[in-house]
C-alpha positions as CSV (number, residue, x, y, z in Angstrom):
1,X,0.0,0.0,0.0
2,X,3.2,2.5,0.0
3,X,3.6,3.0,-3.5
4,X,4.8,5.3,-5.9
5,X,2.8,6.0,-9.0
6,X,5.3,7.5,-10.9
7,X,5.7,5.9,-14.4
8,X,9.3,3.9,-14.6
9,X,11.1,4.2,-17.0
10,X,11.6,2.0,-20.5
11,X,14.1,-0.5,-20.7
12,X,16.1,1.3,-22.4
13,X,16.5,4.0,-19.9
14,X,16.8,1.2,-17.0
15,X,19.8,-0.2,-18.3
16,X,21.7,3.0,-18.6
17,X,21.1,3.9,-15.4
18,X,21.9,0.1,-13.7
19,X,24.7,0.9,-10.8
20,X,28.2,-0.6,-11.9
21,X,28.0,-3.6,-10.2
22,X,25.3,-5.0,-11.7
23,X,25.8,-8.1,-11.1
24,X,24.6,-7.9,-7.6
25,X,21.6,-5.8,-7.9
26,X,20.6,-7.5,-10.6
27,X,20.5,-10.8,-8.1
28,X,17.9,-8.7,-5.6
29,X,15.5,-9.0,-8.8
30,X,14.6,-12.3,-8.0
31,X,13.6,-10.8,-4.6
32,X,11.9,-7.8,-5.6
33,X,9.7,-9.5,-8.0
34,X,7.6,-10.8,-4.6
35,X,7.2,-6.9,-4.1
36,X,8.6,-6.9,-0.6
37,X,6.8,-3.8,0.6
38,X,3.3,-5.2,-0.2
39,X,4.3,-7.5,2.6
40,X,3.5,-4.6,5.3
41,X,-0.1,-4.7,5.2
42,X,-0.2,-8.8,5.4
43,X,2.5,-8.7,8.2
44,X,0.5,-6.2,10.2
45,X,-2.8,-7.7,9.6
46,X,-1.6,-10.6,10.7
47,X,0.3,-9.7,13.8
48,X,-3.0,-7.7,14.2
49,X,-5.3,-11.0,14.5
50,X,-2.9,-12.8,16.3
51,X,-3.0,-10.4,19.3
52,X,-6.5,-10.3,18.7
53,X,-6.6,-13.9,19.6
54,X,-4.6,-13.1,23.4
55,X,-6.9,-9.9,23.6
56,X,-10.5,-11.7,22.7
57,X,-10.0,-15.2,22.8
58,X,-11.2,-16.9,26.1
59,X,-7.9,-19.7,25.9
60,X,-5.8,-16.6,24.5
61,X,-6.7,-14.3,27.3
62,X,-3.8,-15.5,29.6
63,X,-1.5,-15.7,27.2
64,X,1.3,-13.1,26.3
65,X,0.6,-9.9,24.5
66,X,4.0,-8.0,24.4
67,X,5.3,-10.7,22.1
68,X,5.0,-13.2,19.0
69,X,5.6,-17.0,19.7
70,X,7.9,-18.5,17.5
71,X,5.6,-20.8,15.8
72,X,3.8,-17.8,14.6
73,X,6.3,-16.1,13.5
74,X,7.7,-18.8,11.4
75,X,4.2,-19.6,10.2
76,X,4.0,-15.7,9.1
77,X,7.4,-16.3,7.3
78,X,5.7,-19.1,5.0
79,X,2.4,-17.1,4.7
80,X,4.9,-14.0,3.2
81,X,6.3,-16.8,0.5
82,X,2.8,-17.9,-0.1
83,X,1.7,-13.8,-0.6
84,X,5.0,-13.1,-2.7
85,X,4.1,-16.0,-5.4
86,X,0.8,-14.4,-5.6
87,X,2.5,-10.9,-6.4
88,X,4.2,-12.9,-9.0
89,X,1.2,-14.4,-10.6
90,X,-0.6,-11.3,-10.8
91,X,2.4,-9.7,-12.3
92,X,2.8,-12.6,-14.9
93,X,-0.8,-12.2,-16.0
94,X,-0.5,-8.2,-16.4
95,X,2.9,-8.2,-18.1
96,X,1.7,-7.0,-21.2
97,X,-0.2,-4.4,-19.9
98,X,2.6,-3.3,-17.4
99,X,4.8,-3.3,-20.5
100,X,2.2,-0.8,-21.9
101,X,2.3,1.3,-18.9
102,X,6.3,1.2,-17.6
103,X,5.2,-0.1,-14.3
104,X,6.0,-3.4,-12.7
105,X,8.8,-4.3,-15.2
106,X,11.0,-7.0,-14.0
107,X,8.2,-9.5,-15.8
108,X,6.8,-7.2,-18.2
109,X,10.3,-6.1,-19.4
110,X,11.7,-9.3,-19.3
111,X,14.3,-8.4,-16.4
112,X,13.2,-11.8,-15.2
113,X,12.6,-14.6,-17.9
114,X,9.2,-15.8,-17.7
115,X,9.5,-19.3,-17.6
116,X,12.1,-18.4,-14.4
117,X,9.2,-16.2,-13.0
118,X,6.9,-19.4,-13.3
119,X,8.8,-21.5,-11.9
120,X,9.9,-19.3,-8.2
121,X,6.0,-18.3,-8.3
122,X,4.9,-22.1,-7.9
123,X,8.3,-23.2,-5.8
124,X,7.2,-20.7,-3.2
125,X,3.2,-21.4,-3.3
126,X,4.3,-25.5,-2.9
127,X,6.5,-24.2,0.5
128,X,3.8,-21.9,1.9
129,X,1.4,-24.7,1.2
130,X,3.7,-27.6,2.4
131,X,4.3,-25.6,5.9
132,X,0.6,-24.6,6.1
133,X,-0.1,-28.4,6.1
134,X,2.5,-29.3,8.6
135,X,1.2,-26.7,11.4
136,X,-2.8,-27.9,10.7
137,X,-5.6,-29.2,7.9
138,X,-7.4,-26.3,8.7
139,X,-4.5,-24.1,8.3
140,X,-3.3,-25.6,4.8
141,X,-7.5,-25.1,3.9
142,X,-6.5,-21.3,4.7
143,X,-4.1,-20.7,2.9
144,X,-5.1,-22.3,0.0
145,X,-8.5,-20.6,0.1
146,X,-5.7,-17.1,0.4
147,X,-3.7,-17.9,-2.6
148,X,-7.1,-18.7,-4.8
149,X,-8.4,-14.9,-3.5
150,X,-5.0,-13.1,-3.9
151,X,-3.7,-15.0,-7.2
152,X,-6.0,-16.9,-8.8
153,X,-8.9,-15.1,-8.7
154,X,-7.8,-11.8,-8.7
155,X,-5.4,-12.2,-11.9
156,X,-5.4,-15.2,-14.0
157,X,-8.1,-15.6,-16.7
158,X,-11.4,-16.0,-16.9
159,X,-11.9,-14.5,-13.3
160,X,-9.6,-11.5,-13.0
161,X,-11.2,-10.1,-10.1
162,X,-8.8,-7.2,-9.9
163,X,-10.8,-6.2,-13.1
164,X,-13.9,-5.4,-11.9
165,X,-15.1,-3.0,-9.5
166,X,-17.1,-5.1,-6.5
167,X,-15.0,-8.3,-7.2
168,X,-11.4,-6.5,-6.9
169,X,-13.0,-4.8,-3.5
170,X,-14.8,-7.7,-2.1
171,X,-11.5,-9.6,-2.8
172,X,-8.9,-7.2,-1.0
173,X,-11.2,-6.9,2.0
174,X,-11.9,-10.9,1.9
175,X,-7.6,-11.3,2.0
176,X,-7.4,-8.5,5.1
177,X,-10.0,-11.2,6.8
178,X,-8.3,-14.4,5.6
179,X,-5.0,-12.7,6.8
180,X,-6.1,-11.7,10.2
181,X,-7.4,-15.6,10.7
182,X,-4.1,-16.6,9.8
183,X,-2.8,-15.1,12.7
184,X,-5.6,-15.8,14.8
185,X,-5.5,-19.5,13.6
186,X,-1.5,-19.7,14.2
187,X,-2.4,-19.9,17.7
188,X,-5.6,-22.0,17.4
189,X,-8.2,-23.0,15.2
190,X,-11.5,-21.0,16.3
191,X,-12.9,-19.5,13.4
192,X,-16.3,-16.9,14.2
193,X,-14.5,-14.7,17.2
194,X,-12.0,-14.3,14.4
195,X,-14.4,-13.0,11.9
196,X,-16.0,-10.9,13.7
197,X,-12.8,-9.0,15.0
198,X,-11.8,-9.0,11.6
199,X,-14.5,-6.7,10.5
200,X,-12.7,-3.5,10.9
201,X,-9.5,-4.6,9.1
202,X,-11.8,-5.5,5.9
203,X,-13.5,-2.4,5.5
204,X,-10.1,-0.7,6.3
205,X,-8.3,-2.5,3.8
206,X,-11.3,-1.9,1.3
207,X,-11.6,1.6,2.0
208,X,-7.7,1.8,0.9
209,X,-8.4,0.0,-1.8
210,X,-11.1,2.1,-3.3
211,X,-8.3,4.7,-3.6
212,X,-5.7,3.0,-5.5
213,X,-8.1,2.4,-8.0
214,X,-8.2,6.5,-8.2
215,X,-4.5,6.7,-8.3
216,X,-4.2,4.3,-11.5
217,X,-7.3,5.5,-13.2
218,X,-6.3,6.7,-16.7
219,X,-4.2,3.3,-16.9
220,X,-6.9,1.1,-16.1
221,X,-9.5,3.0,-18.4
222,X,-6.6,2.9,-21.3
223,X,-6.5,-0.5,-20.6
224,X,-10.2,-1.7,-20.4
225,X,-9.7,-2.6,-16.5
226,X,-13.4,-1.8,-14.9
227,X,-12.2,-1.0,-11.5
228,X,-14.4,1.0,-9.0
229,X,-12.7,4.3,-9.7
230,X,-12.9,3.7,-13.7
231,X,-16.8,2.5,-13.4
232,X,-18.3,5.7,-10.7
233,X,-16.0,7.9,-11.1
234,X,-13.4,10.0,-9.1
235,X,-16.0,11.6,-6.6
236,X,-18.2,8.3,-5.9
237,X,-15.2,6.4,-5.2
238,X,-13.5,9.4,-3.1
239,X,-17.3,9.1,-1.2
240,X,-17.5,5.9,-1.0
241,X,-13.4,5.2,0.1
242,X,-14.7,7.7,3.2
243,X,-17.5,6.2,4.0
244,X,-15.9,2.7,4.4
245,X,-12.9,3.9,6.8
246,X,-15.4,5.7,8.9
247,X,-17.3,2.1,9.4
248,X,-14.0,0.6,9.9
249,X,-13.7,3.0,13.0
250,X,-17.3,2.3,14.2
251,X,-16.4,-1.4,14.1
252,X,-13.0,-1.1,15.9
253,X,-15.1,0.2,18.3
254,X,-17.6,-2.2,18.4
255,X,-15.4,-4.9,18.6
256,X,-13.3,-3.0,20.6
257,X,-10.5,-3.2,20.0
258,X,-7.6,-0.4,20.5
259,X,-4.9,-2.0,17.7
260,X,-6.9,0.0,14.8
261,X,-9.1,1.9,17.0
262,X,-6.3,4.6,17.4
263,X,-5.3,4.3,14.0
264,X,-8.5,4.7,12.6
265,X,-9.3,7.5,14.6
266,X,-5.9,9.2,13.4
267,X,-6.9,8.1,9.7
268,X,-10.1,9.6,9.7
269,X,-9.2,13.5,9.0
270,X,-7.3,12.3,6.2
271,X,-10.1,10.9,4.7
272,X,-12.2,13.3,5.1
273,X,-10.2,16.0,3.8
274,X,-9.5,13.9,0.7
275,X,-13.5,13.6,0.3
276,X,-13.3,17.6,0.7
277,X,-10.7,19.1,-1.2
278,X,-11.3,16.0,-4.0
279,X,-7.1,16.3,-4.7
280,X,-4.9,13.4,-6.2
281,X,-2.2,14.3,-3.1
282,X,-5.0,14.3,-0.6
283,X,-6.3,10.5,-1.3
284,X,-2.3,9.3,-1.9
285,X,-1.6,10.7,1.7
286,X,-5.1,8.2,2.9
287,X,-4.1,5.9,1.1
288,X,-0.5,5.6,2.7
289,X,-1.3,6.4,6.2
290,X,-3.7,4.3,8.1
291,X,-1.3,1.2,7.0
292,X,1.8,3.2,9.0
293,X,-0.4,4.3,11.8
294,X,-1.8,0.1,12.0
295,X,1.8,-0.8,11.7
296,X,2.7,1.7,14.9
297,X,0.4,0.3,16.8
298,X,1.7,-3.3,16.0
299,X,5.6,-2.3,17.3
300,X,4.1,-1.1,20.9
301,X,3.3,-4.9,20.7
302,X,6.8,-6.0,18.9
303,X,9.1,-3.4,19.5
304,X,11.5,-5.1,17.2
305,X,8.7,-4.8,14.3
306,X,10.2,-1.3,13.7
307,X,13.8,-2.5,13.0
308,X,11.8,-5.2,10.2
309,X,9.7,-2.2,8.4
310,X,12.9,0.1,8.7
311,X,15.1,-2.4,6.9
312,X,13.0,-3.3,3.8
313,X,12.0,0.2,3.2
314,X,15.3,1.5,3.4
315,X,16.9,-1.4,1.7
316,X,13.9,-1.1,-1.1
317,X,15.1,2.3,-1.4
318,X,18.7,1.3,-2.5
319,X,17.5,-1.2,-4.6
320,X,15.5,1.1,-7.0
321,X,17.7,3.7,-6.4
322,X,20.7,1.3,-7.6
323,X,18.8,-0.9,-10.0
324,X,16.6,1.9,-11.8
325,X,17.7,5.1,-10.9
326,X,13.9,5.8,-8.9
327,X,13.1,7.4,-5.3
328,X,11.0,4.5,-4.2
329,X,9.1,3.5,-1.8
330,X,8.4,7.0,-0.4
331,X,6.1,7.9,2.2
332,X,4.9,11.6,0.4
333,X,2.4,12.5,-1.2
334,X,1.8,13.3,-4.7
C-alpha cells in the first residue's frame, strides 16, 4: 500500500542507469519480484489478528501480549512466500499491460525470464502450502483458500477479479479477513470470534483500496480494467473510500478493540479532507497512512517490528535507487 505511482522508466533508460556492479543488484530482482513492501499490510494484519486472539480469545486471554511466539512467526514467514508467489502471478498475468504502462517491469520487461518467473512463483506457493499443512488441515485449507483470493482469482483468466469493480473490493477486503485468521489461527483453530474482529480490518483494507483504484485510473481505463474508480467515477469512489474507513472505526469500536481503533481515529481526518478538497495528493496521503499508523500500533506490541519495516523500506530504497535510478518507496504524497 506505500507506492509510488510514478511511471518507470523503459528499458532502455533502466539499463543505462543500472549501478556498476550489476551483477549484484541484478540478483535482488529475484527478490523484488515478490514486491517486498506489499508485505506490510499482510504482516500487520496478521500480527493484528494474532494479538487479537490473546486480547478476545477466552484460551488466549492468559497468554502473552508483548510478544509473538515463535511458531507464529515462522508460520508468518511461510504465509509472506505464499503472498510473494501471488504478487508474481498477478504480475505474470499483467505483463503486457505493465509493459504498456512502464510499471511493474522486471516481468513485463523481461528483467526476469518468464519461464524463471513461473517457476519461483509455484516453488514458493508448494512451500507456503507444504508448511501450512505441517502446522494444521485447517490451516493448509486457509491458505489455500488465500492464494485462490489473492492469485487466482484476482489475476489469472477468466476470473480477473482485480478487473472489476465489486470483485477487486470484495476480494482485497476478503484477503485483510483471511490474513487476520491466519494469525488468529496460528495460535488456534476458532474460526467466528476471528471473523468478527476482523471486521474493521476488511472495511479498512477496502476503503484503501477504493483509492488505489483512483491513483491508477487513466491506466486502467486505457487498458479496459473496470475498476471501481474507472466504473463511478473520481468523486463516488472518493465518497464511498470515506464512508468505508469511517465504518472501519465504528467497528474497531464495536469490537473494541484499540490495535486499529487509534489508528482509525488518526486516519479519519485524512479521509475526510480527501472527500473535501477532492485532490490526487489528498487521497495518496489516505491511502499511505492508516497502514503506517496500523503498523505503529503493532511495534508497541513488537518493539522489534520497527527494526523489520525500517530495513525493507530502506533497503527497497537502495535497490530502486541502484537498479533503476527511482526514489522508491516513499512515504509523500503526490
Amino acid at each position: 500500500m506505500w507506492t509510488n505511482q510514478k511511471k518507470f522508466p523503459t528499458p532502455q533508460e533502466a539499463e543505462e542507469i543500472t549501478c556498476k556492479d550489476d551483477k549484484i543488484v541484478k540478483f535482488f530482482d529475484y527478490v523484488f519480484v515478490l514486491r517486498p513492501t506489499l508485505f506490510f499490510p499482510v504482516w500487520t494484519v496478521y500480527a493484528a489478528g494474532y494479538f487479537a486472539y490473546h486480547r478476545f480469545a477466552p484460551a488466549g486471554m492468559n497468554g502473552a501480549t508483548r510478544s509473538m511466539a515463535w511458531d507464529s512467526i515462522w508460520l508468518l514467514g511461510f504465509l509472506t512466500l505464499l503472498m510473494g508467489s501471488a504478487y508474481i502471478l498477478n504480475q505474470i498475468c499483467d505483463r503486457e499491460t505493465d509493459a504498456r504502462n512502464r510499471k511493474l517491469f522486471l516481468i513485463a520487461h523481461q528483467h526476469i525470464p518468464l519461464p524463471v518467473a513461473w517457476g519461483e512463483m509455484i516453488a514458493l506457493a508448494a512451500l507456503g502450502m507444504f508448511a501450512a499443512y505441517w502446522h494444521s488441515a485447517a490451516m493448509a485449507i486457509l491458505f489455500a483458500v488465500i492464494f485462490l483470493c489473492t492469485g487466482i482469482f484476482y489475476s489469472v483468466a477468466p476470473f480477473q477479479w482485480k478487473d472489476h469493480p465489486f470483485l477487486g473490493l470484495f476480494a482485497n477486503a476478503s484477503a485483510a479477513v483471511l490474513i487476520f485468521t491466519a494469525g488468529w489461527w496460528s495460535v488456534e483453530t476458532e474460526a467466528l470470534p476471528a471473523l468478527r474482529h476482523a471486521l474493521p480490518y476488511a472495511l479498512a483494507v477496502a476503503a484503501v483500496y477504493l483509492y488505489t483504484t483512483l491513483l491508477d485510473l487513466e491506466g486502467d481505463a486505457g487498458t479496459n480494467k473496470l475498476t471501481f474508480g474507472v466504473k463511478f467515477g473520481w468523486r463516488a469512489t472518493i465518497l464511498a473510500g470515506a464512508i468505508l474507513q469511517w465504518l472501519a472505526t465504528l467497528a474497531a469500536f464495536w469490537v473494541k478493540d484499540p490495535v486499529i481503533l487509534y489508528p482509525a481515529l488518526l486516519a479519519a481526518p485524512f479521509f475526510l479532507r480527501a472527500s473535501v478538497k477532492q485532490r490526487r495528493c489528498d487521497v495518496s496521503r489516505a491511502i499511505k497512512l492508516p497502514i503506517l499508523f496500523l503498523a505503529l500500533a503493532i511495534c508497541f506490541k513488537v518493539w522489534q517490528y520497527v527494526l523489520v519495516l525500517a530495513f525493507v523500506f530502506f533497503f527497497s530504497k537502495w535497490y530502486y535507487q541502484q537498479r533503476f535510478g527511482l526514489k522508491y518507496p516513499s512515504l509523500s504524497a503526490e
